[in-house]
C-alpha positions in Angstrom: 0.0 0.0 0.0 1.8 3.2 -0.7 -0.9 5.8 0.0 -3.9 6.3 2.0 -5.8 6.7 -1.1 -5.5 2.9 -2.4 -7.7 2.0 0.4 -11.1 4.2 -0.9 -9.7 4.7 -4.5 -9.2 1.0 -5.0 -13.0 0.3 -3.6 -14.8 3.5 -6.1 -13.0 1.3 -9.1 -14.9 -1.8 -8.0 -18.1 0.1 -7.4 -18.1 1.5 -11.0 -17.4 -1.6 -12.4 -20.1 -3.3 -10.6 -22.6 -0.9 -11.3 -21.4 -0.6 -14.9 -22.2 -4.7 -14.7 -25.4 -4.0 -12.7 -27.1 -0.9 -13.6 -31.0 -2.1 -12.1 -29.6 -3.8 -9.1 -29.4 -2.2 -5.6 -25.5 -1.7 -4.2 -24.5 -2.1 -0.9 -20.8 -2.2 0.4 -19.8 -4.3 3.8 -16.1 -4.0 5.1 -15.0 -6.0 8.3 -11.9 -4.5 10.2 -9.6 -2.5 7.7 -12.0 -3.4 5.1 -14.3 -1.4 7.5 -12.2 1.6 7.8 -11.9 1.8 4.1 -16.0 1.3 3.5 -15.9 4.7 6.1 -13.3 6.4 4.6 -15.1 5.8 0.8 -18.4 6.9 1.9 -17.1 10.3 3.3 -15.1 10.8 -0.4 -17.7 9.1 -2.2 -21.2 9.9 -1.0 -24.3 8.6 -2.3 -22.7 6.4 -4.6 -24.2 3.3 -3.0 -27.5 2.5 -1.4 -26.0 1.8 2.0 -22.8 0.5 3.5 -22.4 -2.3 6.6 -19.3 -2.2 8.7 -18.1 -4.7 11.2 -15.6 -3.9 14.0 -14.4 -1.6 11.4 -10.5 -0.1 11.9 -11.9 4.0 12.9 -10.8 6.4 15.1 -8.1 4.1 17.0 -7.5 6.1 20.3 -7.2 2.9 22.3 -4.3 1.2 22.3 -4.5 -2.0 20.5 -2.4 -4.7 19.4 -1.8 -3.9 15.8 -0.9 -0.2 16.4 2.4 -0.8 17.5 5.9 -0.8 15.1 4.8 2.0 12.7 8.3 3.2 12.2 10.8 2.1 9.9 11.2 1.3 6.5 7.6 1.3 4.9 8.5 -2.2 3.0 9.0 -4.0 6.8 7.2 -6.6 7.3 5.6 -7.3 10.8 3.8 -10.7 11.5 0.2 -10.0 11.8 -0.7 -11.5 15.1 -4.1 -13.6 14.1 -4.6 -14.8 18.0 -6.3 -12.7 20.8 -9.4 -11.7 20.7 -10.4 -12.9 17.4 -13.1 -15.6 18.0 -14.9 -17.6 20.7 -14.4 -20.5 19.0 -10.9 -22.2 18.5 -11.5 -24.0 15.8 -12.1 -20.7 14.0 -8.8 -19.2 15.2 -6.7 -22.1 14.1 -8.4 -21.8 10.4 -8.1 -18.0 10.4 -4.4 -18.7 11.3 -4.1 -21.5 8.6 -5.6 -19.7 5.8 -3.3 -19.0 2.8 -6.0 -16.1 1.6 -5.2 -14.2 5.0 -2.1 -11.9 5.3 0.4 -13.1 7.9 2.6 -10.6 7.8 1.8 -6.8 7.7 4.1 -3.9 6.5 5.5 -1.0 8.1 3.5 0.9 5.3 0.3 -0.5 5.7 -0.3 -0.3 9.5 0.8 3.8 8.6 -1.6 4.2 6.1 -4.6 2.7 8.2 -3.3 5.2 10.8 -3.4 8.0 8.8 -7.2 6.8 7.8 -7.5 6.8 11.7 -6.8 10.4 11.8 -8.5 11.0 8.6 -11.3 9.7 10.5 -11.2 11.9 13.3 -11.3 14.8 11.2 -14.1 14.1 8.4 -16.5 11.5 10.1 -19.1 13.6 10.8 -18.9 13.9 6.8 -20.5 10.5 6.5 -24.2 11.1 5.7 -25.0 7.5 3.8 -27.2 4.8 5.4 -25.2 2.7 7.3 -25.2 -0.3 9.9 -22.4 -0.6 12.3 -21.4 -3.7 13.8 -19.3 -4.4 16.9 -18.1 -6.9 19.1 -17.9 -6.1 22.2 -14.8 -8.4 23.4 -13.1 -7.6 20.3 -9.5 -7.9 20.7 -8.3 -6.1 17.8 -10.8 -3.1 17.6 -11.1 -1.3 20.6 -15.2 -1.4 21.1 -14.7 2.1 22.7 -13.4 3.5 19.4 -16.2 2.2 17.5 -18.8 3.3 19.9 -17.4 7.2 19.8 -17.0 6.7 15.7 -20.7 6.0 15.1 -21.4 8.9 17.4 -19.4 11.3 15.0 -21.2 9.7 12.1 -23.8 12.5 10.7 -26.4 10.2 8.5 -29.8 10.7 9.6 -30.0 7.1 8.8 -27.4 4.8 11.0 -28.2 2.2 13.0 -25.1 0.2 15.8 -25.4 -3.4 17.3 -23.2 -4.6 19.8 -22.6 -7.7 20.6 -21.6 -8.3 24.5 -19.9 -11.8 23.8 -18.3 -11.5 21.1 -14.8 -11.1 19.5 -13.3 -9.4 16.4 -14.8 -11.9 13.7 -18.5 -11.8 14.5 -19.3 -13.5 10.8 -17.5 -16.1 12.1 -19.0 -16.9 15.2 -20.7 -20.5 14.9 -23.3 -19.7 17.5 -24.6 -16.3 16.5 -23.3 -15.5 12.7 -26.5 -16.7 11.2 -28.7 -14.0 13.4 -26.2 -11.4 12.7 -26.3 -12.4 8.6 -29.9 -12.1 9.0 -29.9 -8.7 10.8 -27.4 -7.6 8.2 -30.3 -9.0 5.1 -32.8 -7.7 6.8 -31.4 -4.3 7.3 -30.6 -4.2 3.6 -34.2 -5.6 2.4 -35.2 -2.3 4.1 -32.6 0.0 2.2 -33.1 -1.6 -1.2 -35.2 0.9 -2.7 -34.6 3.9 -0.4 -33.3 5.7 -4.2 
């Protein structure tokens, strides 16, 4: 990643393309951790582009102090190992796949971990610039994403049209949780059955 902009930039490219693809078909945009951040940091640059946008213990205004904030100097080409452990999931089955997956990065750069703080700060500044429909998702015990954070982000968001769950018991990869991910991917369907046509 060699700019902040890759993250929101890369994202409008797959929107147009999509909607090029789909010109009759409702959009909506979900982004879990720094996919999060990016979903919030595209909606402030981007704004009613989409029909709504779902985040999930999204990466936002980072004041806590958390695991993966830590080593941002250096050369930007560094690699850190991205530590796939605490806090992720209930269940530690989950973990060891999450840690086992070949389509999950296991090592982070110097780079990245400063761009997704400077979208932290970028955050701070411009959230209450986010005026899109949007659900916000949060575990509670998250290990990664302080819950704090996330409750004072949706706070700064503006739209007239946001709605938060927390989740008490759970950890950083709520769509991964055996017990509850199949209420949660309903709450998600059913908040986007209500958007669908909002345009």
């Amino acid at each position: 990643m060699d700019s902040l902009a890759d993250l929101y930039e890369n994202l409008h490219v797959m929107v147009r393309r999509t909607k090029t693809a789909y010109p009759n078909l409702p959009l909506f945009v979900i982004g879990h951790s720094m996919g999060g951040e990016t979903v919030l940091l595209y909606g402030i640059k981007y704004p009613q582009t989409v029909d709504g946008f779902v985040v999930a213990d999204p990466v936002s205004i980072v004041k806590a102090p958390n695991s993966w904030s830590k080593g941002l100097t250096g050369d930007p080409k560094k690699q850190l190992p991205n530590v796939l452990s605490t806090g992720l999931n209930s269940d530690p089955r989950v973990v060891h796949r999450i840690q086992n997956d070949p389509a999950n990065l296991h090592h982070l750069t110097v780079g990245i971990l400063q761009n997704e703080i400077k979208g932290a700060y970028s955050l701070r500044e411009h959230l209450t610039g986010f005026k899109d429909p949007l659900l916000f998702l949060q575990g509670q015990k998250d290990g990664l994403i302080d819950y704090h954070d996330s409750l004072e982000a949706y706070a700064m968001i503006a739209s007239n049209d946001k709605e938060l769950h927390v989740y008490s018991s759970l950890m950083h990869n709520i769509f991964d949780e055996p017990q509850r991910k199949w209420d949660i991917y309903s709450e998600v369907v059913q908040w986007i059955n209500r958007h669908r046509y909002c345009h």
